[in-house]
C-alpha positions as CSV (number, residue, x, y, z in Angstrom):
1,X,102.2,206.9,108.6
2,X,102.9,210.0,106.8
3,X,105.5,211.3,108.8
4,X,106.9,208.6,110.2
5,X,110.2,209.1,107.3
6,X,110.3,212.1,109.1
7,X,110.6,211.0,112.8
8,X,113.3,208.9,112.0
9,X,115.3,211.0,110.1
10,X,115.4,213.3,112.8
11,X,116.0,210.2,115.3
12,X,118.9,209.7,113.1
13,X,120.1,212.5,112.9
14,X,120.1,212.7,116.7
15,X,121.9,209.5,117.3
16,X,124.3,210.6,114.5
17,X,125.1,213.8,116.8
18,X,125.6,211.8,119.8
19,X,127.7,208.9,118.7
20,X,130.2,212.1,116.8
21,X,130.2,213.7,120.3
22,X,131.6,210.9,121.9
23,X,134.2,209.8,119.3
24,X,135.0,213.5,119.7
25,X,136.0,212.9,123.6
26,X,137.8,209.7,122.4
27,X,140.0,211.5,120.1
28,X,140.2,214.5,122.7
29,X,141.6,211.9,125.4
30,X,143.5,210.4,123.2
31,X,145.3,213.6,122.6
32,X,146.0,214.4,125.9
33,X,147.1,210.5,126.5
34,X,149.5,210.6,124.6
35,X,151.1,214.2,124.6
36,X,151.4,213.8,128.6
37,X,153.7,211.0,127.2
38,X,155.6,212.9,125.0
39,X,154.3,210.5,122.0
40,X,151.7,212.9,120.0
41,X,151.7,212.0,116.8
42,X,153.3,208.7,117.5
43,X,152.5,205.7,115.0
44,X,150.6,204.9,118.5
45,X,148.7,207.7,118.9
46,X,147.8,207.8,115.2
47,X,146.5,204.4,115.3
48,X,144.3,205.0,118.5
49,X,143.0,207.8,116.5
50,X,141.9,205.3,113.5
51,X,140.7,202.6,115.8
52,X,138.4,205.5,117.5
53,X,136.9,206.3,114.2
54,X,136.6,203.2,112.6
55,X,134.6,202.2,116.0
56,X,132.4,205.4,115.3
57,X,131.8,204.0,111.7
58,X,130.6,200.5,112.9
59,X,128.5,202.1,116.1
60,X,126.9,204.5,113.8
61,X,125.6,201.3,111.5
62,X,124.8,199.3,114.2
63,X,122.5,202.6,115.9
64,X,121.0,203.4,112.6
65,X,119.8,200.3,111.7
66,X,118.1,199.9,115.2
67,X,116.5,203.3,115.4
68,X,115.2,202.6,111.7
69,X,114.1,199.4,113.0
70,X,112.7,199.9,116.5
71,X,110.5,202.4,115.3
72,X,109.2,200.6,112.2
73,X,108.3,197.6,114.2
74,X,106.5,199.4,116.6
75,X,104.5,201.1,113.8
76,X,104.0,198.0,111.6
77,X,105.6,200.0,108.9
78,X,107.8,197.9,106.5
79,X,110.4,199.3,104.7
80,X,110.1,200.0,101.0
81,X,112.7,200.1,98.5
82,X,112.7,204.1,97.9
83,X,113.3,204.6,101.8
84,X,115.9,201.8,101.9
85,X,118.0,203.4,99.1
86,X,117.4,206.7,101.2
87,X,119.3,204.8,104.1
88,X,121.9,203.6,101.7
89,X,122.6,206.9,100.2
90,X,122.4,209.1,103.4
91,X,124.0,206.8,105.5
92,X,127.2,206.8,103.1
93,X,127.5,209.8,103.3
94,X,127.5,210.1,106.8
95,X,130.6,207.7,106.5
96,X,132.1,210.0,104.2
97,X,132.1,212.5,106.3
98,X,133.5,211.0,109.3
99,X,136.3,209.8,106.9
100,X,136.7,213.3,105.7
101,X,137.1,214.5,109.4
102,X,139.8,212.0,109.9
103,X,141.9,212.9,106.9
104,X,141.5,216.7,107.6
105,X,143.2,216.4,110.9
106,X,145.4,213.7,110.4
107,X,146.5,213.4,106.9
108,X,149.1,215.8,107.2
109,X,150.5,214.4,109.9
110,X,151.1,211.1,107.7
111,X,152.7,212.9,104.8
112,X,155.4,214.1,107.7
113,X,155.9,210.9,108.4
114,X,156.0,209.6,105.0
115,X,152.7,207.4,106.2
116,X,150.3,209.1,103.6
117,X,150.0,205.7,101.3
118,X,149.0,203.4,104.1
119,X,147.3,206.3,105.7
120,X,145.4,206.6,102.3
121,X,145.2,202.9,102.0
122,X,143.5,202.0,105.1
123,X,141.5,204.8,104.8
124,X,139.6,203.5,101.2
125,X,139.8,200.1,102.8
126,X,137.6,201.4,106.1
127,X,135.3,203.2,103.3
128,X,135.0,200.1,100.7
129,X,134.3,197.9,103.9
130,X,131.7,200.3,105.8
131,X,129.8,200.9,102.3
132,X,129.3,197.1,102.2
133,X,128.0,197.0,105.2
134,X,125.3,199.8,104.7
135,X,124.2,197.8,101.9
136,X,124.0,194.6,103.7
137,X,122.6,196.0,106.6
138,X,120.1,197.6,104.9
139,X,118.9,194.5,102.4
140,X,119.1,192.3,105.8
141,X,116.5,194.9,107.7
142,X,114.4,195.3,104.4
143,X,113.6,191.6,104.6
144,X,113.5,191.1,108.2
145,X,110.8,193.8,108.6
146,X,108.8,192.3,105.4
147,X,108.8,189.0,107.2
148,X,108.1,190.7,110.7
149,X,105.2,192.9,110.1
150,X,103.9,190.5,107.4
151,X,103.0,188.0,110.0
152,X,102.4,190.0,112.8
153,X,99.4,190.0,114.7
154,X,99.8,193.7,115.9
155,X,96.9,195.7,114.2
156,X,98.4,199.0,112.5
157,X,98.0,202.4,114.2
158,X,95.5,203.5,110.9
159,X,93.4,200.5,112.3
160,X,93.7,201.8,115.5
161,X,93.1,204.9,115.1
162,X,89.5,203.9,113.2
163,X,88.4,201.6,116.1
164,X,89.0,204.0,119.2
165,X,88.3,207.4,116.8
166,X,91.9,209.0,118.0
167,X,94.4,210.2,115.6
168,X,97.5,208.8,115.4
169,X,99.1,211.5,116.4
170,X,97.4,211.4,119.5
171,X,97.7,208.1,120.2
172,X,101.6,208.5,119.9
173,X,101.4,211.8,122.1
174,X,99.9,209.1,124.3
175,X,102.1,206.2,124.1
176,X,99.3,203.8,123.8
177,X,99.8,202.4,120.2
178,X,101.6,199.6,121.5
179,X,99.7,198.9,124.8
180,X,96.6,198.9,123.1
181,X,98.2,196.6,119.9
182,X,98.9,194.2,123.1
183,X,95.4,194.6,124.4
184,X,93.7,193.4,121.1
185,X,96.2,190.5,121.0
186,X,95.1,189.7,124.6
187,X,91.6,189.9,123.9
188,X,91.4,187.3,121.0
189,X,93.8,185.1,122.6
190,X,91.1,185.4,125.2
191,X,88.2,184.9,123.4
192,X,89.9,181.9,121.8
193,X,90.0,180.6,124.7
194,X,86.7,180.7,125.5
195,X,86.0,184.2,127.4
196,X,82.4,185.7,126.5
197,X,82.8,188.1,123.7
198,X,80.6,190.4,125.3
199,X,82.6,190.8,128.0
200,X,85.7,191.4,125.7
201,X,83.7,193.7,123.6
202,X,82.9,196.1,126.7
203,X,86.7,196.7,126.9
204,X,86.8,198.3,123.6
205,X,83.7,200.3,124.7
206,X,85.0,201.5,127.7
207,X,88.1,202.8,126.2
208,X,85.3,204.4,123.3
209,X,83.3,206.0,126.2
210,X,85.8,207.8,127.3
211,X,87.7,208.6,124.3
212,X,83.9,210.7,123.6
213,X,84.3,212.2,127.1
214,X,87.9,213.4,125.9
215,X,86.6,214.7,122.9
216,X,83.6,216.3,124.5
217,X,85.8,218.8,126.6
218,X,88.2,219.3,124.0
219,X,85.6,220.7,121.7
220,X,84.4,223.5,124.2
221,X,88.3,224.6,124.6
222,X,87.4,227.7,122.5
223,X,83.8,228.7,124.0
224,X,85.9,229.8,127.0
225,X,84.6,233.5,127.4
226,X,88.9,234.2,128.8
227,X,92.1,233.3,128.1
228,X,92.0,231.9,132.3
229,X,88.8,229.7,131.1
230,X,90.3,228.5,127.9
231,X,93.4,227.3,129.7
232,X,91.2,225.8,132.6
233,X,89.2,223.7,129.8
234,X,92.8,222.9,128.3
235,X,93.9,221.9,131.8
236,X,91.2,219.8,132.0
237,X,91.6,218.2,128.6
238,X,95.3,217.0,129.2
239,X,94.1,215.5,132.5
240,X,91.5,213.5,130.8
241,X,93.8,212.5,128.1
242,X,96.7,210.9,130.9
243,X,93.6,209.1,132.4
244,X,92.5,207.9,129.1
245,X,96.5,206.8,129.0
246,X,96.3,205.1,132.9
247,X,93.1,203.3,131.6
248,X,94.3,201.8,128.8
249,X,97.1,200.4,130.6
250,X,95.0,198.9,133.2
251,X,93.0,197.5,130.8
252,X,96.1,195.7,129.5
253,X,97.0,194.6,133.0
254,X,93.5,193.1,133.2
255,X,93.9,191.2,129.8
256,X,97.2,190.2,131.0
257,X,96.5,188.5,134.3
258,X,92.9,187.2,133.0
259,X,95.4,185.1,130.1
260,X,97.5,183.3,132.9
261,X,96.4,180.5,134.9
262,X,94.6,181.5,138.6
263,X,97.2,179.9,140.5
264,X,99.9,182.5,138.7
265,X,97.4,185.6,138.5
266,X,98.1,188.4,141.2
């Protein structure tokens, strides 16, 4: 998927934003902690304050990896060797940055208290550490998602996308990519079992029939003689599209209680 590098760049950058926010309230509390007890810029305080951070450092690992990988195992998109030196690099720096953060507002509160060497110490060690980790990290979730996605039995959005005649970027607008990945599944499990492939085959066509019905209305958006028309056809278009959405996932719940045995089906 094209811009699927993209997406998740901006995802990360989101979850980047969020996780600094809330180390920021840590540190905030922490100040007010432990200036309400006369102890600001105690070795206490100053060690609450690198515990906060190195706790950012890990979290922000930890949520990178699972955005990058949430998303790419939804998508049945593995992740190649140019992207995963992207994730090493970028991510890096992100740690750098943090670190950087941490030294500008309390370095020179060390060097008062004659600290600065283990200050500097711990700080290279939290840095040397965190960059191994990126690296593992990122090696472990390169491999994981090449053995994930190489044996899945999920069909790939493109495929998708070919067999219903909906762009992707429809399809996600929809959030039926995985619902409808589920239904195929179903479906051969189904027929494997012995269900007439007719029947299965009708499920596909229903979800085609309509798909054309979408299409249809969508097409005459801009024969609209007023702007009042034009958004009436528009109106009309979205409302099809969340049915096309509603019948896809009854179509799943179908599949779903057809697989089980009658005594468990609802």
């Amino acid at each position: 998927m094209e811009d699927l590098d993209k997406t998740l760049d901006i995802m990360e950058r989101d979850k980047c934003t969020s996780l600094l926010a809330e180390n920021a309230v840590r540190v905030k509390k922490n100040n007010i902690k432990f200036t309400k007890k006369n102890m600001k810029h105690s070795q206490e305080h100053l060690d609450a304050q690198m515990v906060s951070y190195e706790r950012l450092i890990r979290t922000l690992i930890k949520g990178l990896v699972t955005v990058e990988k949430k998303v790419r195992q939804k998508y049945l998109v593995p992740l190649d060797s140019v992207r995963a030196n992207k994730l090493r690099a970028s991510w890096n720096t992100e740690v750098e940055c943090i670190l950087e953060d941490l030294n500008k507002k309390y370095r020179s509160v060390h060097i008062q208290r004659k600290s600065v060497e283990e200050f500097d110490q711990k700080v290279s060690q939290v840095l040397k550490d965190a960059k191994i980790s990126v690296d593992t990290e990122v090696t472990k979730l390169q491999e994981k998602l090449g053995e994930e996605i190489g044996t899945s039995e999920k069909i790939q959005p493109s495929e998708l996308s070919r067999i219903y005649g909906l762009d992707e970027s429809v399809l996600i607008d929809l959030q039926v990519i995985e619902p409808l990945q589920n239904l195929k599944i179903l479906c051969n499990q189904l027929q494997g079992s012995g269900c007439d492939e007719g029947v299965l085959n009708s499920v596909d066509e229903i979800i085609k029939m309509y798909v054309k019905e979408v299409k249809a209305v969508e097409s005459t958006v801009w024969s609209g003689r007023s702007a009042d028309q034009r958004k009436e056809i528009k109106m009309r278009a979205a409302k099809l599209n969340l049915n096309l959405k509603e019948i896809v996932y009854s179509l799943l719940d179908l599949a779903s209680q057809a697989i089980l045995e009658k005594e468990k089906r609802n």
